[in-house]
BAKE-229794 format. One record per residue (C-alpha): x, y, z. Coordinates in steps of 0.2 Angstrom, whole numbers, plus 5000, padded with zeros to 4 digits. Layout:
BEGIN
NODE      x      y      z
NODE      X      Y      Z
...
//
This chain:
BEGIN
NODE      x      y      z
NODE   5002   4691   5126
NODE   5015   4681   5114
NODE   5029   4688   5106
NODE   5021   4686   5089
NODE   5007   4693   5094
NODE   5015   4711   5101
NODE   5027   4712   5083
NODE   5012   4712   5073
NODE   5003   4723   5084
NODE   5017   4735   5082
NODE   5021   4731   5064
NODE   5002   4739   5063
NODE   5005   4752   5071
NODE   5018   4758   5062
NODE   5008   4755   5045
NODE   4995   4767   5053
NODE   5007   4780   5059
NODE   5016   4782   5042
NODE   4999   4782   5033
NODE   4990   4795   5045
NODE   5005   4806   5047
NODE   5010   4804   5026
NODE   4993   4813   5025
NODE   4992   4827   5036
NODE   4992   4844   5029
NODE   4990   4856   5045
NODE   4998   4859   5058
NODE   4980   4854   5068
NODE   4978   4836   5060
NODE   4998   4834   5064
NODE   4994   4839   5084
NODE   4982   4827   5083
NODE   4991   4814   5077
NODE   5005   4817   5088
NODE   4995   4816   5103
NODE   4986   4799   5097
NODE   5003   4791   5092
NODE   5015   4798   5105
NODE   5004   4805   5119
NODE   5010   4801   5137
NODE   4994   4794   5146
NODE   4982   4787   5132
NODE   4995   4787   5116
NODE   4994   4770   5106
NODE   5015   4768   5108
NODE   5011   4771   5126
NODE   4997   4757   5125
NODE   5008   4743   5119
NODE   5023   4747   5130
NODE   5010   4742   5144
NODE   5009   4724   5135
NODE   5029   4724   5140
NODE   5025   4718   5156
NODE   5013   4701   5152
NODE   5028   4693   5142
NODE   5037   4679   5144
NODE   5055   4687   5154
NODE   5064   4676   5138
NODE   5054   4687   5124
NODE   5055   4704   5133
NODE   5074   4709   5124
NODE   5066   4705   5107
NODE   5049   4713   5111
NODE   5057   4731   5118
NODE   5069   4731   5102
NODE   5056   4730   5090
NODE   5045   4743   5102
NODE   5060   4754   5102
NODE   5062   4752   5081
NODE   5043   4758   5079
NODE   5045   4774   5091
NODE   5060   4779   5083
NODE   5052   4776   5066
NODE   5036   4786   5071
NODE   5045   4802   5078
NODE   5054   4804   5061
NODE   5038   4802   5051
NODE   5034   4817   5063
NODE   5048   4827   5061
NODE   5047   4825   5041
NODE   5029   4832   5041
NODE   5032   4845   5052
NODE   5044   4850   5040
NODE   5033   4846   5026
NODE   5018   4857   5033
NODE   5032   4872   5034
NODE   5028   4872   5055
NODE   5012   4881   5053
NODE   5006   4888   5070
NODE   4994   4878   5074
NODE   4975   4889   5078
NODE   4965   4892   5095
NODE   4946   4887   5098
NODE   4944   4905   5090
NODE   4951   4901   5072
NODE   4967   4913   5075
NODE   4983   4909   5074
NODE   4991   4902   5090
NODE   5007   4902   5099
NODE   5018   4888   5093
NODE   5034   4889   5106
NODE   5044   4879   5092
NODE   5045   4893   5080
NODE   5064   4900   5078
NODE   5063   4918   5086
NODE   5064   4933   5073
NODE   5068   4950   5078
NODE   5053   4962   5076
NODE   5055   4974   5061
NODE   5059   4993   5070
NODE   5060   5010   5063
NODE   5075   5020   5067
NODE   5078   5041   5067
NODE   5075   5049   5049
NODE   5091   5052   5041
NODE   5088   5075   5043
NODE   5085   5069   5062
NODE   5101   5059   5064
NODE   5111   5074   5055
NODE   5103   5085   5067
NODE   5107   5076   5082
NODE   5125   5075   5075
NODE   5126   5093   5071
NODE   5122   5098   5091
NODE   5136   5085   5098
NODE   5148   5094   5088
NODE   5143   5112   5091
NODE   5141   5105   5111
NODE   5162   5101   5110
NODE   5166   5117   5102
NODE   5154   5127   5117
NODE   5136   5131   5109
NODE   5121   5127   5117
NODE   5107   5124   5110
NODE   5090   5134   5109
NODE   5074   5137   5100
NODE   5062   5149   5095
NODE   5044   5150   5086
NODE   5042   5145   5068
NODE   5029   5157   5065
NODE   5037   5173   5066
NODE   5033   5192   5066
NODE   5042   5207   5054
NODE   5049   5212   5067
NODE   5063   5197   5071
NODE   5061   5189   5055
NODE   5067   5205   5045
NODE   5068   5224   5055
NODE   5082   5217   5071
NODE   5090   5209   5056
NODE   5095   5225   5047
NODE   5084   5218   5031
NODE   5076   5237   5026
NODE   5057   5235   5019
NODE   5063   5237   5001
NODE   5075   5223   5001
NODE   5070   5209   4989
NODE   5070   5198   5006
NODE   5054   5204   5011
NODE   5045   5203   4995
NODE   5029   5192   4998
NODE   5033   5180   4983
NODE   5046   5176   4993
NODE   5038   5172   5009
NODE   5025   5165   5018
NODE   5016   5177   5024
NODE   5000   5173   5037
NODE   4983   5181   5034
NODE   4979   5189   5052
NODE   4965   5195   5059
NODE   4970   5213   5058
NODE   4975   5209   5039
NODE   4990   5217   5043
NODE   5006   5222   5029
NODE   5019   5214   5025
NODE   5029   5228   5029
NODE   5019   5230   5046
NODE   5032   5224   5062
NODE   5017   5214   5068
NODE   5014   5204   5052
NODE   5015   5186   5055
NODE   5025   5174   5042
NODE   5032   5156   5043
NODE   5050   5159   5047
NODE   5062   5161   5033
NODE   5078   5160   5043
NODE   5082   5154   5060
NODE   5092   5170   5066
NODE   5076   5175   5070
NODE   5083   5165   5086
NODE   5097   5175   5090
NODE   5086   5191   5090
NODE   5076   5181   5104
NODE   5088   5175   5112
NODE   5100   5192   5112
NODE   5085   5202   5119
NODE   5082   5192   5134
NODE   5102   5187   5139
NODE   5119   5197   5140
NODE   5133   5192   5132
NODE   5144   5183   5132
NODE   5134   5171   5122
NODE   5138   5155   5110
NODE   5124   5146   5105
NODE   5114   5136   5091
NODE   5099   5133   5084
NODE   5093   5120   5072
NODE   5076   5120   5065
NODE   5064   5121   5050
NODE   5063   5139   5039
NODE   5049   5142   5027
NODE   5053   5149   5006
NODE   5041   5146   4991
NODE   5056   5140   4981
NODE   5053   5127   4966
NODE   5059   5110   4973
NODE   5072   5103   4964
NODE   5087   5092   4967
NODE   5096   5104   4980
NODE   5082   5117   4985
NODE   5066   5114   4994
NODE   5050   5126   5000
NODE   5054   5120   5018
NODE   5071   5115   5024
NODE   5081   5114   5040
NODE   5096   5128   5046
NODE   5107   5127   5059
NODE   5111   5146   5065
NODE   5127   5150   5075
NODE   5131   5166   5087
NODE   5145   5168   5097
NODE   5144   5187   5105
NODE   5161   5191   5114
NODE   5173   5204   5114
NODE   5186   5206   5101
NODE   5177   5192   5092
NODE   5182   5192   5073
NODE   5182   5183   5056
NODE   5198   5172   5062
NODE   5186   5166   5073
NODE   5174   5160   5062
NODE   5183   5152   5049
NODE   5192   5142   5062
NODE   5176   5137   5070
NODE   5167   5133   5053
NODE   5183   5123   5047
NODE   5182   5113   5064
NODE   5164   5108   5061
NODE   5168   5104   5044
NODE   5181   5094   5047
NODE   5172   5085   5062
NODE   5155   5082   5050
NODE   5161   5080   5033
NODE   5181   5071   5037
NODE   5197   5079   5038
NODE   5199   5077   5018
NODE   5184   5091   5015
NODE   5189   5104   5005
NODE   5180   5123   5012
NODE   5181   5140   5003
NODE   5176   5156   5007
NODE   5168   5170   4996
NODE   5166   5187   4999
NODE   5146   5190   4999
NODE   5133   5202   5007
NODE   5121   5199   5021
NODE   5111   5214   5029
NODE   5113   5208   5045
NODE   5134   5204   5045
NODE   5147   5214   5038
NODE   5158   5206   5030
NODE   5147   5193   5025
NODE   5156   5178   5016
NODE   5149   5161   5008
NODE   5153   5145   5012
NODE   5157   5130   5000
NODE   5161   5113   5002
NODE   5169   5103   4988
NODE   5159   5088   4982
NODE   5159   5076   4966
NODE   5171   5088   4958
NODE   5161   5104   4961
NODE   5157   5116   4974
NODE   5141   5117   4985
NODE   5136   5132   4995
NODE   5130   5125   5014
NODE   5129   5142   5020
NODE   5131   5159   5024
NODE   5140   5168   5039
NODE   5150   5186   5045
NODE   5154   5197   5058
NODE   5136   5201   5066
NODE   5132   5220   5061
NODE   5134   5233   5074
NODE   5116   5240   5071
NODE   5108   5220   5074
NODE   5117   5224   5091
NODE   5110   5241   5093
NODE   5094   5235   5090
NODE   5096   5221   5106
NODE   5105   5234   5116
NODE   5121   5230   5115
NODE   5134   5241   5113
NODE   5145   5238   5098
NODE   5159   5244   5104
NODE   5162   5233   5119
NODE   5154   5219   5111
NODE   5157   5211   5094
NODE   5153   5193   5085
NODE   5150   5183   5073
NODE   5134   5171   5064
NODE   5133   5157   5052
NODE   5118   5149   5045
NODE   5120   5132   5039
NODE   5109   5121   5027
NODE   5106   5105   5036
NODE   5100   5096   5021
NODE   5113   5098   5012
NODE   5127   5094   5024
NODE   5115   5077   5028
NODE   5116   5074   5008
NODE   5134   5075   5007
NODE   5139   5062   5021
NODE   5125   5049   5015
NODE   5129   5053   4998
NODE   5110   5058   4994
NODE   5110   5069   4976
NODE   5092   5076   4977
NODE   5085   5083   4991
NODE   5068   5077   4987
NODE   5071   5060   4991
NODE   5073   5065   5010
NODE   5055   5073   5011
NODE   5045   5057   4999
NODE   5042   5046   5013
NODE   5048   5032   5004
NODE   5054   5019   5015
NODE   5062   5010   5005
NODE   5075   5024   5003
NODE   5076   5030   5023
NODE   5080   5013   5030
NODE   5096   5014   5019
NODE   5104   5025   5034
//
């Protein structure tokens, strides 16, 4: 072959490859294309670099130039309609998308712990510094720990059945019966558990899910989450408890977090006080706590004059809404992921 003859043959060649490639539109016709132009064994670039080797020694400098043009030429008409085709994946023999190894690699989208979750995880690591451990009991509760070991008499507005979630049994006990079965509407239902079946001494927590029939509204839901305190000791007292509370406080909310007490009542501690935080320029109750009652420690056989203590009972959603900044407790209980992945 002569010199003239090879340039035209690769001046065509690259008429045909900017044509073809100008006019794909997949990521198919573009494989295609590729492995006719560019292929290694039966490629056309391939093909006339075999011609090379029939030319005069004198014409070979001019004729690898002009091969060497057209190849470079052809690889950026390639890399323009890869990029004009957006690097589709090109398909399988099935029609389904295929791997394309060629594709940047992006991080799969992942879920991550609900916010109530995180808190509650939280909440245990800084009871677990300041010695509680943690323990559980039953949601579904009887009369008996729910309201009688807590010092809460029948006629107490606590027990009223508007207020409660009372279970239909088989028996179709009362509500007043000791066997009547409700969703639990505290958890220190789990420190009667937990004091009948252990001697003091005894510090511990648990964090879980109570049950009311309160109309939801920004700060009050029909099923929330409490963390319950006990810490059963001799010679325990309220200094106790006000230093433990304002060590959590400070640990959970920052050192800058105001906390009051209030006198209150409980029928289960006496004295019983209140617990308020200070937040947007008002103060929000996150719980409720006292000196544990001498008959609740009658009622699990201890004896009140050797042992005393103390019991909080903190609401989890609220402490959770004041370190994200969260306003109505709804929010937390929608679903809505758009507002969850936000922490």
């Amino acid at each position: 072959m002569s010199l003239p003859n090879l340039l035209t043959a690769l001046d065509d060649l690259a008429a045909d490859a900017g044509s073809a490639l100008n006019s794909v539109t997949s990521a198919e016709q573009l494989e295609e294309q590729r492995v006719r132009l560019l292929g290694a064994k039966n490629g056309q670039i391939k093909t006339v670099e075999k011609l090379m080797g029939v030319l005069d020694r004198a014409d070979r400098p001019a004729g690898g130039k002009r091969l060497n043009e057209v190849r470079q030429a052809i690889n950026q008409l390639f890399e323009q309609a890869t990029e004009r085709i957006g690097g589709a994946q090109p398909k399988t023999k099935s029609g389904k998308p295929g791997f394309d190894a060629t594709l940047p690699g992006i991080r799969p989208a992942i879920g991550h712990l609900h916010p109530i979750t995180q808190t509650i995880e939280h909440l245990k690591e800084i009871m677990g510094r300041l010695g509680f451990s943690v323990v559980e009991g039953p949601e579904v509760e009887d009369t008996w720990h729910n309201f009688i070991a807590l010092n809460i008499p029948e006629d107490h507005p606590a027990r009223d059945p508007l207020d409660n979630f009372y279970l239909q049994t088989a028996a179709k006990t009362s509500a007043a019966s000791a066997d009547s079965k409700l969703l639990r509407s505290q958890t220190s239902t789990v420190q009667i558990r937990v004091m009948e079946g252990q001697q003091p001494p005894l510090r511990i927590i648990s964090i879980g899910r109570v049950y009311r029939p309160d109309a939801a509204d920004a700060t009050h839901f029909p099923m929330f989450h409490q963390m319950e305190g006990l810490w059963i000791d001799r010679h325990v007292n309220m200094s106790h408890l006000k230093t433990v509370l304002r060590m959590f406080a400070s640990s959970y909310l920052g050192d800058d977090v105001q906390v009051r007490f209030r006198p209150s009542f409980f029928p289960f501690t006496e004295p019983s006080v209140e617990v308020d935080y200070h937040w947007q320029d008002s103060w929000i109750e996150f719980g409720g706590a006292g000196i544990v009652d001498p008959n609740v420690l009658q009622q699990v056989g201890y004896d009140p004059e050797e042992w005393s203590g103390f019991a909080f009972g903190l609401g989890v959603e609220r402490l959770c809404m004041r370190r994200y900044q969260i306003t109505d407790i709804r929010d937390l209980f929608k679903g809505d992921v758009r507002f969850l992945k936000q922490f």
